[in-house]
C-alpha positions in Angstrom: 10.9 -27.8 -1.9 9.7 -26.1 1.5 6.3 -25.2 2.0 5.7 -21.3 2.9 3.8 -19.7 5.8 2.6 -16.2 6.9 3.9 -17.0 10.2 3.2 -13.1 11.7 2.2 -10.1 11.0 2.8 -6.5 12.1 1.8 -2.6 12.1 2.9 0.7 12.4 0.1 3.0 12.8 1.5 7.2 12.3 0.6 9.1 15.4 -1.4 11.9 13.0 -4.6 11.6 11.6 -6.6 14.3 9.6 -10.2 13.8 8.7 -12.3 14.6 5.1 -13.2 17.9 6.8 -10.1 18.9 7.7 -8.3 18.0 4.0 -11.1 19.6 2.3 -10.9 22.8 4.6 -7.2 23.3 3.9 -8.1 22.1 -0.1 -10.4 24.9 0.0 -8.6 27.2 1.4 -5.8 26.9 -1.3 -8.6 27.3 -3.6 -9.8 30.8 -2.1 -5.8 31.8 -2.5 -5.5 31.0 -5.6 -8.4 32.3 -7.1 -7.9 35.7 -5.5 -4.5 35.9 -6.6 -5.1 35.0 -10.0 -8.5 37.5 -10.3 -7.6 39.1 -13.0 -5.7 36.0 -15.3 -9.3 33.9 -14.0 -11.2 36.8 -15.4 -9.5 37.3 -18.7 -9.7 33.6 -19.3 -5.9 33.1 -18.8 -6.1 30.7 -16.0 -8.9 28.5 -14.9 -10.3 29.1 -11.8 -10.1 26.3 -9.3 -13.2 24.2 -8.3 -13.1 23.5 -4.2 -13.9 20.1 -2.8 -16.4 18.8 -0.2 -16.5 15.9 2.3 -19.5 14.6 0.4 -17.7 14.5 -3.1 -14.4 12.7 -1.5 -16.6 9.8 0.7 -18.9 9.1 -2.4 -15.8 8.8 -5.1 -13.8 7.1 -2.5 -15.2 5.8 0.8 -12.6 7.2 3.1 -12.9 9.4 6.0 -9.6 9.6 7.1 -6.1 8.8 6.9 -2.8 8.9 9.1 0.4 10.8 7.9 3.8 11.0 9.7 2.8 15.2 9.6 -0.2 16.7 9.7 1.0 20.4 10.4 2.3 20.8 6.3 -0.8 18.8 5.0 -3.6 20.8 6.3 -1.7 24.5 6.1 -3.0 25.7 2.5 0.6 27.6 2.0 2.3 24.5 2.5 0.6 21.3 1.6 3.3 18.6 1.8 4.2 16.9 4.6 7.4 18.5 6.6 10.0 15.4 7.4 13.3 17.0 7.8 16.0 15.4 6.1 18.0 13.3 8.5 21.9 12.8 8.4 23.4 10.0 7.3 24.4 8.9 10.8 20.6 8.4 11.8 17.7 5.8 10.5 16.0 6.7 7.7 12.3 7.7 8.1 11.3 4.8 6.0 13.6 2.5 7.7 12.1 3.5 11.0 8.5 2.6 10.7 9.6 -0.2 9.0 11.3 -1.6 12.2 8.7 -0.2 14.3 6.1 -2.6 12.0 8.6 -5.9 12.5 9.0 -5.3 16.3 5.4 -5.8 15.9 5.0 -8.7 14.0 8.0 -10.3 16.0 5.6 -9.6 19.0 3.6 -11.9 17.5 6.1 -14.9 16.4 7.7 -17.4 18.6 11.0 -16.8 17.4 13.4 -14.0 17.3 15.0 -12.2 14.7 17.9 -14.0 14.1 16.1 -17.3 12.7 15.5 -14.4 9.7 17.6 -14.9 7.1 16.8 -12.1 4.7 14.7 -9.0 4.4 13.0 -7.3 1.5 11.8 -3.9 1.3 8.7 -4.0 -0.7 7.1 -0.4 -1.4 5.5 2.5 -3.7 8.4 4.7 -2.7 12.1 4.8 -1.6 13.4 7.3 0.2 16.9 7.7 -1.6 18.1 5.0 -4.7 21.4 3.2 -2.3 21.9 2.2 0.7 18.6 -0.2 0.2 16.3 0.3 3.3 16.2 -3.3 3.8 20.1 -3.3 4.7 19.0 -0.9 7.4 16.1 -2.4 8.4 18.4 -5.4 8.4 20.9 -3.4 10.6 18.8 -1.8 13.1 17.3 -5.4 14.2 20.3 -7.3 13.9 19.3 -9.5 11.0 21.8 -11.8 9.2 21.7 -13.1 5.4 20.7 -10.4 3.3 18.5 -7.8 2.1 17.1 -6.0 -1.0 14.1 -3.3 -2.1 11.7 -3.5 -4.6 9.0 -1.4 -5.8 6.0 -2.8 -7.7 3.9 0.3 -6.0 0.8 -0.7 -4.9 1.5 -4.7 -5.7 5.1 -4.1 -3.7 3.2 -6.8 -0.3 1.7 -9.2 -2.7 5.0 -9.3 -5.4 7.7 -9.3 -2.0 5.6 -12.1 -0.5 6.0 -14.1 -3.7 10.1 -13.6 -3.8 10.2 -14.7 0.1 8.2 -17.8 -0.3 10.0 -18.5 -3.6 13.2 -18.4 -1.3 12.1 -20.5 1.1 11.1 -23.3 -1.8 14.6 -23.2 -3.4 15.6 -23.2 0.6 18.0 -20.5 0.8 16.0 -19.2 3.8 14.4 -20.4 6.7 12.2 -17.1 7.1 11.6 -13.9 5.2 11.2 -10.8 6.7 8.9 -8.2 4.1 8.5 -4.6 4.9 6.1 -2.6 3.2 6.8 1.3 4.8 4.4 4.0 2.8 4.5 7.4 3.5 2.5 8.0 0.6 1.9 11.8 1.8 5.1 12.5 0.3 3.7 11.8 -3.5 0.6 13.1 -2.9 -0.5 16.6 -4.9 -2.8 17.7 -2.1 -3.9 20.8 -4.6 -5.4 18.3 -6.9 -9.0 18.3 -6.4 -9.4 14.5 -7.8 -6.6 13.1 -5.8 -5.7 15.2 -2.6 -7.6 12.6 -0.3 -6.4 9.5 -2.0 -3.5 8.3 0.3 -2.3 8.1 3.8 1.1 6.9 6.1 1.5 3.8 7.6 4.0 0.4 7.5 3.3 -3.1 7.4 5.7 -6.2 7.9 5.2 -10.1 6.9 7.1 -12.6 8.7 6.7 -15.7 6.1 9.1 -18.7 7.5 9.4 -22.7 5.7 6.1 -24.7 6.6 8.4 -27.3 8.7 9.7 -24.9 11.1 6.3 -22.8 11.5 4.3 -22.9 14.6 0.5 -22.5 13.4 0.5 -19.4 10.8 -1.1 -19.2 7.6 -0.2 -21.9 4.9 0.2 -19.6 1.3 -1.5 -22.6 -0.6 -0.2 -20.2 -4.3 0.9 -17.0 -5.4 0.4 -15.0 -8.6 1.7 -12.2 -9.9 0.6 -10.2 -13.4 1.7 -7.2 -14.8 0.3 -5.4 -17.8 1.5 -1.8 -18.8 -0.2 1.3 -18.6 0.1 4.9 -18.4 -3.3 5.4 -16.3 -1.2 5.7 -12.9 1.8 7.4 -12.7 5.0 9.2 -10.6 7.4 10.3 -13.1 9.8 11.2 -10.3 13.1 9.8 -10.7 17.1 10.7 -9.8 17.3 11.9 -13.9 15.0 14.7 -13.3 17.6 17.1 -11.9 19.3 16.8 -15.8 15.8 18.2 -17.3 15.4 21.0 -14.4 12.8 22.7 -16.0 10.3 19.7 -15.5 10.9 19.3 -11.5 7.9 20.9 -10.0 5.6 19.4 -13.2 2.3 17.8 -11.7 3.5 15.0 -12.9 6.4 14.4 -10.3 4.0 13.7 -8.0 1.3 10.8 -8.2 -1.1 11.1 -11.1 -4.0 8.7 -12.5 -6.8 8.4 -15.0 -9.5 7.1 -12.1 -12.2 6.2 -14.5 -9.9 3.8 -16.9 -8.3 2.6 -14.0 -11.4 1.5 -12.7 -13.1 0.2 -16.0 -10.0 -1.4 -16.5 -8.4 -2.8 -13.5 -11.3 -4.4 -11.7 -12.0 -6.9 -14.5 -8.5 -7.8 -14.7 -8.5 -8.6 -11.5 -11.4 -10.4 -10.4 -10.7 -12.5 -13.8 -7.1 -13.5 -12.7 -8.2 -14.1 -8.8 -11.2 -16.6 -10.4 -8.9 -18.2 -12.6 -6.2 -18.5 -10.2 -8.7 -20.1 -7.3 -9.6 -22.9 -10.2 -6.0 -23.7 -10.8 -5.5 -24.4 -6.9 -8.8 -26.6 -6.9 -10.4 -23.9 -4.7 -14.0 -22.5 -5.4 -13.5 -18.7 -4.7 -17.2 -18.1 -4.0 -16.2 -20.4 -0.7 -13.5 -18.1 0.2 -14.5 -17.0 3.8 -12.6 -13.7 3.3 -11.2 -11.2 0.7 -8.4 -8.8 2.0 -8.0 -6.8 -0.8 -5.8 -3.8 -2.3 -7.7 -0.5 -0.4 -7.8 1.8 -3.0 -11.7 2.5 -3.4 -14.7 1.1 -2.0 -16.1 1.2 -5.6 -13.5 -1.2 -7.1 -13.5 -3.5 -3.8 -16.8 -4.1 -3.5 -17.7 -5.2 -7.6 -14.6 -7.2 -7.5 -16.2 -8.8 -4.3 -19.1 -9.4 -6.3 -17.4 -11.1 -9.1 -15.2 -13.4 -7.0 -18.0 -14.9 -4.8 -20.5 -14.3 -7.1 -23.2 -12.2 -4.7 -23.2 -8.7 -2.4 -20.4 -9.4 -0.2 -20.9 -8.8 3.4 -18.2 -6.1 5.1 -16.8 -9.2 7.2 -16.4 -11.2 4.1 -14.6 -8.1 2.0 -13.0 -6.1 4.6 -12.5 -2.4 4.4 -10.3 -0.6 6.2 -9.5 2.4 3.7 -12.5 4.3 5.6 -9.9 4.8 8.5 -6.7 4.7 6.6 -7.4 5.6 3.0 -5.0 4.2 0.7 -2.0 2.9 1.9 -0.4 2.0 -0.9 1.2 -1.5 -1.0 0.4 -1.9 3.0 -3.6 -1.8 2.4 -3.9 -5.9 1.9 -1.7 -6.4 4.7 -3.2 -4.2 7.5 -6.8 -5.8 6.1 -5.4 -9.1 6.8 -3.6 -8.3 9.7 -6.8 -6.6 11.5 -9.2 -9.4 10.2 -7.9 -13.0 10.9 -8.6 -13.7 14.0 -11.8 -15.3 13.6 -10.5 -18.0 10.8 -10.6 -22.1 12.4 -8.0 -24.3 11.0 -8.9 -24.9 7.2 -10.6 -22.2 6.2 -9.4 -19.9 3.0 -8.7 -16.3 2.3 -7.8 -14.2 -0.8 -4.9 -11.7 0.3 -5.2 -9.2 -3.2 -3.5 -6.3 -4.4 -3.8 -4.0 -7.8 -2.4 -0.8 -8.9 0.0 0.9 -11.0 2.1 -0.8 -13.7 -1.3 -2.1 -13.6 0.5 -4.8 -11.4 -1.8 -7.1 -9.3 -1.2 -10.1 -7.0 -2.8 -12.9 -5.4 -1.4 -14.7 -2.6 -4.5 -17.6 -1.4 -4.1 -18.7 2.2 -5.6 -21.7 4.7 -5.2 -21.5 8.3 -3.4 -24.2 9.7 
């Protein structure tokens, strides 16, 4: 059996951003529409009058202050509210397939080989753009990649489950390295007219480059991996290719992402920081010596007590990073652009917790030691 390395990394930062005050501005704005045009429903009790939002109410439920997206004209016009990505035709790259590559030219910056020594490449994300051709084949296509290629979708655990399947095919050795994409433009499922949720995501890609210990060139050795998955109804997207037999339902709220915030939180941070501690002692590592934690960046809340539970005191902000602040959450890429921004300071030996949780509830822990 091979060993596995993170050998690179890479990312594709949108060239769009949009602050709390702008979201909330357009959020409220929809609000003042709506309101007036439902006066008289509102005032008959008919219709419930919506509640606007404030930049204070989305940093102290979330701890972000901004986030990218691939559009920014759509998001903040309160008649429109969606991103607008014009379909492309079938002769042209996929949006999602673009950033992708943008992401692995990246991380091949980075690597001392090119992308021929890959051998196959998974497309590990929240979203896919259409159900066939996968985007992997044409991430595959676009950089000239033999072998083969695949997509997968564990949403927010996508990174963490896709860097278990390429270090799992480098073990059985029917690669030599992996090449995982993680593309989220989450703006697409987001219901920016829900007051709870319209400041939750943001755009961005991510790539992994994990390639057999033997034929690595310093990297990061993945010392284990662990996946869990526990079902739940507390996160959801209910859109699917069957909707279009039950037309009635397409525009439902529920097409677009939905969660139960407060059981989510009660019940995914024990889960987690219960299966990283347990994990850690299976390796023979002590996770309160864990020089860093890149975790899942969903909210500052859940970061920073599963922090606490894992090293077992207040975790500094170079110990825990957080980078949802800048990019909110990014889905299955928030891990990976944590670990991708925070690493350089690690000497040979030293551990970190690469972490993700989310819907499914899914979660995944991948422990690393600089080599």
């Amino acid at each position: 059996m091979s060993a596995a390395v993170i050998a690179a990394t890479g990312l594709f930062t949108p060239p769009h951003s949009v602050s709390n005050a702008e979201l909330v501005e357009a959020f409220n704005a929809y609000v003042a529409l709506h309101n007036d045009d439902n006066a008289a429903a509102i005032a008959s009790g008919e219709v419930a009058a919506l509640i606007p939002s404030s930049v204070e109410f989305v940093e102290k439920a979330s701890g972000i202050k901004s986030r990218y997206v691939m559009d920014k004209t759509g998001v903040i016009d309160p008649r429109v509210m969606r991103p607008n990505l014009p379909e492309r035709p079938n002769d042209e790259i996929s949006i999602l397939a673009e950033i992708a590559v943008a992401a692995t030219r990246d991380a091949l910056g980075r690597w001392d080989k090119g992308p021929e020594r890959i051998d196959a490449v998974i497309c590990a994300a929240s979203n896919m753009q259409r159900a066939y051709p996968a985007m992997a084949i044409e991430v595959q296509q676009a950089l000239s990649i033999g072998g083969f290629g695949f997509d997968m979708n564990v949403a927010c655990s996508s990174a963490t489950f896709g860097i278990k399947t390429a270090a799992d095919y480098i073990a059985a050795g029917d690669a030599r390295a992996v090449l995982v994409v993680n593309p989220e433009i989450t703006s697409g499922h987001l219901n920016f007219r829900d007051r709870d949720s319209h400041f939750i995501f943001g755009d961005v890609a991510t790539a992994v480059i994990i390639e057999a210990a033997d034929e690595a060139t310093g990297g990061w050795d993945i010392l284990g991996t662990r996946l869990k998955t526990q079902f739940s109804n507390n996160i959801r997207n209910n859109f699917g290719f069957l909707n279009r037999c039950a037309p009635d339902g397409i525009g439902a709220a529920d097409k677009l992402f939905v969660q139960e915030g407060r059981k989510v939180f009660r019940e995914v941070v024990p889960m987690v920081a219960d299966m990283i501690v347990a994990h850690a002692a299976d390796l023979g590592l002590d996770p309160t010596a864990l020089k860093r934690l890149w975790l899942h960046q969903a909210n500052i809340n859940m970061n920073e007590l599963i922090g606490r539970r894992v090293l077992g005191r207040e975790p500094t902000r170079e110990e825990n990073v957080i980078i949802l602040d800048e990019f909110a959450n990014t889905s299955s890429a928030g891990s990976i652009i944590a670990f991708h921004r925070a690493n350089d300071d690690f000497a040979s030996g030293e551990t970190g917790l690469i972490c993700s949780f989310g819907a499914g509830y899914s979660a995944g822990t991948v422990f690393v030691r600089k080599r």
